[in-house]
C-alpha positions as semicolon CSV with decimal commas, in nm:
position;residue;x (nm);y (nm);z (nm)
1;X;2,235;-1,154;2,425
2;X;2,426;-1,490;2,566
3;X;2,480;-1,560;2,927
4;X;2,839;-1,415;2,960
5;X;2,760;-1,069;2,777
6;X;2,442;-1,029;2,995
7;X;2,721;-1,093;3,337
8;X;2,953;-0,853;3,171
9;X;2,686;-0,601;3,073
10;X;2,575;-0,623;3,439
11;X;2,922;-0,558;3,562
12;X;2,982;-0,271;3,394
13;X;2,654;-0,092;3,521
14;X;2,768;-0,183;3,885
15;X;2,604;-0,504;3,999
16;X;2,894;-0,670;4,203
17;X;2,650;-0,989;4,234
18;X;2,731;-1,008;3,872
19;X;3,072;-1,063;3,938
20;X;3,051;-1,369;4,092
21;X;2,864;-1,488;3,840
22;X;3,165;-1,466;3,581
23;X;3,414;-1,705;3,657
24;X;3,198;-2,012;3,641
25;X;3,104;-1,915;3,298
26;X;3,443;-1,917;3,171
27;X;3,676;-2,102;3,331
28;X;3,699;-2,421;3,145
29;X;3,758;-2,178;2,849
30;X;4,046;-1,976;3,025
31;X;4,199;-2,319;3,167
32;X;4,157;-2,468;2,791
33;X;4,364;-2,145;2,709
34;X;4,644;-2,189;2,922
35;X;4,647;-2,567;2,863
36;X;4,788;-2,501;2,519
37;X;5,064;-2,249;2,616
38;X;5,140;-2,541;2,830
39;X;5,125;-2,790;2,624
40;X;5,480;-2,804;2,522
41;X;5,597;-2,836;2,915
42;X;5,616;-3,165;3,140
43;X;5,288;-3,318;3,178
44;X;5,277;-3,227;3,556
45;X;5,213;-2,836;3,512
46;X;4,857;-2,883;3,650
47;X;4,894;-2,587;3,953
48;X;5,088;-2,397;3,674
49;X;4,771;-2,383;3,411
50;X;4,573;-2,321;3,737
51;X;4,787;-2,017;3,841
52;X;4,765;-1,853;3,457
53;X;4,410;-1,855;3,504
54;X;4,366;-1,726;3,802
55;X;4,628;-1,474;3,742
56;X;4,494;-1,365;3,389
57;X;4,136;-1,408;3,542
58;X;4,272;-1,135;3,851
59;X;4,407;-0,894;3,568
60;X;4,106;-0,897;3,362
61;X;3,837;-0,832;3,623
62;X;4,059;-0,554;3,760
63;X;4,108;-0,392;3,445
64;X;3,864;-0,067;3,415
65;X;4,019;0,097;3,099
66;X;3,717;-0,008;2,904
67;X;3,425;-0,282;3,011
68;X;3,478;-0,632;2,833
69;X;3,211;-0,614;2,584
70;X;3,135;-0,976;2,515
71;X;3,239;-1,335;2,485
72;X;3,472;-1,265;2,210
73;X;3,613;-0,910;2,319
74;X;3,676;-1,097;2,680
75;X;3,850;-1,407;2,558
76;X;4,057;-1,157;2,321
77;X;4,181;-0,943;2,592
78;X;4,230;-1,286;2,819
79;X;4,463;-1,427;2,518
80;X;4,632;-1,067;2,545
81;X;4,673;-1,078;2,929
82;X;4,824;-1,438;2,922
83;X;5,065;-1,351;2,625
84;X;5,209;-1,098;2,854
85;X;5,207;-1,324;3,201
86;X;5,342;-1,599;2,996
87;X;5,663;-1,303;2,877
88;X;5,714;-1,131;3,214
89;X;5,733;-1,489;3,315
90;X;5,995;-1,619;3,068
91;X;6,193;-1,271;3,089
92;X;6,259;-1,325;3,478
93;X;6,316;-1,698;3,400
94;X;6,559;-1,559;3,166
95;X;6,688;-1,316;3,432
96;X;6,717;-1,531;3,667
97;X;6,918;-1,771;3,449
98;X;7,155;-1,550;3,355
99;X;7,283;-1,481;3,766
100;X;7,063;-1,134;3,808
101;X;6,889;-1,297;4,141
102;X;6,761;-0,993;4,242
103;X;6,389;-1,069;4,218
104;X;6,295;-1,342;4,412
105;X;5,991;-1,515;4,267
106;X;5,806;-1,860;4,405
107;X;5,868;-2,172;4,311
108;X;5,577;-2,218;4,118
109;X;5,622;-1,952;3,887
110;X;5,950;-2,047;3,809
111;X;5,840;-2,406;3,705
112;X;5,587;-2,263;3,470
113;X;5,798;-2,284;3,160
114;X;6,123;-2,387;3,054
115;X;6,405;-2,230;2,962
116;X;6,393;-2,291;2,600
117;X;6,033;-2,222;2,623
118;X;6,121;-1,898;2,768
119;X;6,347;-1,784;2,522
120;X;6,091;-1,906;2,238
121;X;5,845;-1,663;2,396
122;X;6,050;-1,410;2,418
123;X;6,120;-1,427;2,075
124;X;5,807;-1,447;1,948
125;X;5,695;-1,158;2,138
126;X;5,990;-0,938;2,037
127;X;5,883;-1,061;1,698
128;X;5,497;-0,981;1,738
129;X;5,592;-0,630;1,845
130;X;5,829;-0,608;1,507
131;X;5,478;-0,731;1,323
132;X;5,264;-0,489;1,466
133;X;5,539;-0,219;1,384
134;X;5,422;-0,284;1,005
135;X;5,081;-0,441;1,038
136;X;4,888;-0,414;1,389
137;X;4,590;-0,631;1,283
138;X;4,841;-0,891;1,143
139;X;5,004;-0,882;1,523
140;X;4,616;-0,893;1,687
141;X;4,518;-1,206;1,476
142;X;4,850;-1,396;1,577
143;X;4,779;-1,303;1,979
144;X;4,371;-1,380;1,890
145;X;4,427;-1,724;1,722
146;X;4,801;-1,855;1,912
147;X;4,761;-1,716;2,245
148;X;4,338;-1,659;2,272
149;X;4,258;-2,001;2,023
150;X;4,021;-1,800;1,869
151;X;3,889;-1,917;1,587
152;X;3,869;-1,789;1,201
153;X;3,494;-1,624;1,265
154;X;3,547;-1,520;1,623
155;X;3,864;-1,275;1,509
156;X;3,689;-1,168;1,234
157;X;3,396;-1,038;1,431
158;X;3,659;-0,877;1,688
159;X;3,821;-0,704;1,408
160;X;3,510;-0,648;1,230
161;X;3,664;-0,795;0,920
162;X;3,577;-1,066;0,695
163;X;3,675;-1,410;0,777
164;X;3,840;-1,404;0,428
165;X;4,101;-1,101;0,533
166;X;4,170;-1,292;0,849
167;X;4,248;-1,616;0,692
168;X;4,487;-1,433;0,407
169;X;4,631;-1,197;0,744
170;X;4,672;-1,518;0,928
171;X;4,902;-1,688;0,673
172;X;5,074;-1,403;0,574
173;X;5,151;-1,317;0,969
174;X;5,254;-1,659;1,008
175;X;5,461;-1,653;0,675
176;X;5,615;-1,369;0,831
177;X;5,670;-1,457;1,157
178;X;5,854;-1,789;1,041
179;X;6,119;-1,625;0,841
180;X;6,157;-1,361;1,143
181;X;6,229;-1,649;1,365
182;X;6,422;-1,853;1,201
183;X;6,679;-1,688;1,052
């Protein structure tokens, strides 16, 4: 059993020393993460990587639907949980943009991403929910390997598929997700 499944076993039987055990082990991981939905904005988004973490890293420790299993289930719910702070993110950018004002928001967030950004991942995840409309596990390896930069072998043992199907889902999502967006 690795170091971060033994933390996340611990949490879920109760141990709150175990807790503060689990950012430290993967934080550099998380930050990696949000470094490369960032990677397309000004250089200067530093605090902005910083506050996806720590707001995906907030969401996932107070999620108690189900206990994080291990290192793979964890960073596959984390890539989850960003996709969607990255989305409520670009929709109120998008909100805001077009005059609705009413929800005031801080300046940091609003620098997070751009507005073409915004409307890129708003697109993509209108077209991700279209995907999983026909093929959920298609949708799941997208979020696992673009949002979560999983790799080939980590999805497959999420899915508890063969690293073959995920490769052949992957390019076929992709494929898919391509001519959705671009026409």
């Amino acid at each position: 059993m690795g170091e971060l499944t033994r933390i996340m076993d611990a949490i879920a039987h109760g141990d709150r020393q175990a807790s503060s055990q689990l950012l430290p082990q993967v934080y550099d991981e998380l930050c990696r993460m949000a470094s490369s939905y960032m990677r397309h904005e000004r250089a200067d988004h530093t605090l902005q990587t910083t506050a996806l973490v720590h707001e995906a890293y907030l969401k996932l420790v107070k999620q108690s639907d189900s206990p994080l299993q291990n290192r793979i289930h964890f960073f596959a719910v984390a890539a989850k949980v960003m996709r969607q702070i990255l989305i409520d993110h670009a929709r109120t950018r998008q909100y805001e943009k077009r005059g609705g004002g009413a929800k005031r928001i801080s300046l940091e967030e609003a620098a997070v991403i751009s507005d073409q950004r915004a409307e890129e991942l708003v697109a993509l995840d209108e077209a991700l929910i279209a995907l999983a409309a026909i093929d959920e596990r298609e949708s799941q390896i997208v979020e696992m390997r673009y949002f979560g930069g999983l790799t080939i072998a980590e999805s497959a043992e999420y899915l508890k598929v063969s690293p073959d199907t995920v490769t052949r889902d992957w390019n076929m999502s992709k494929a898919w997700l391509y001519r959705r967006l671009n026409t």
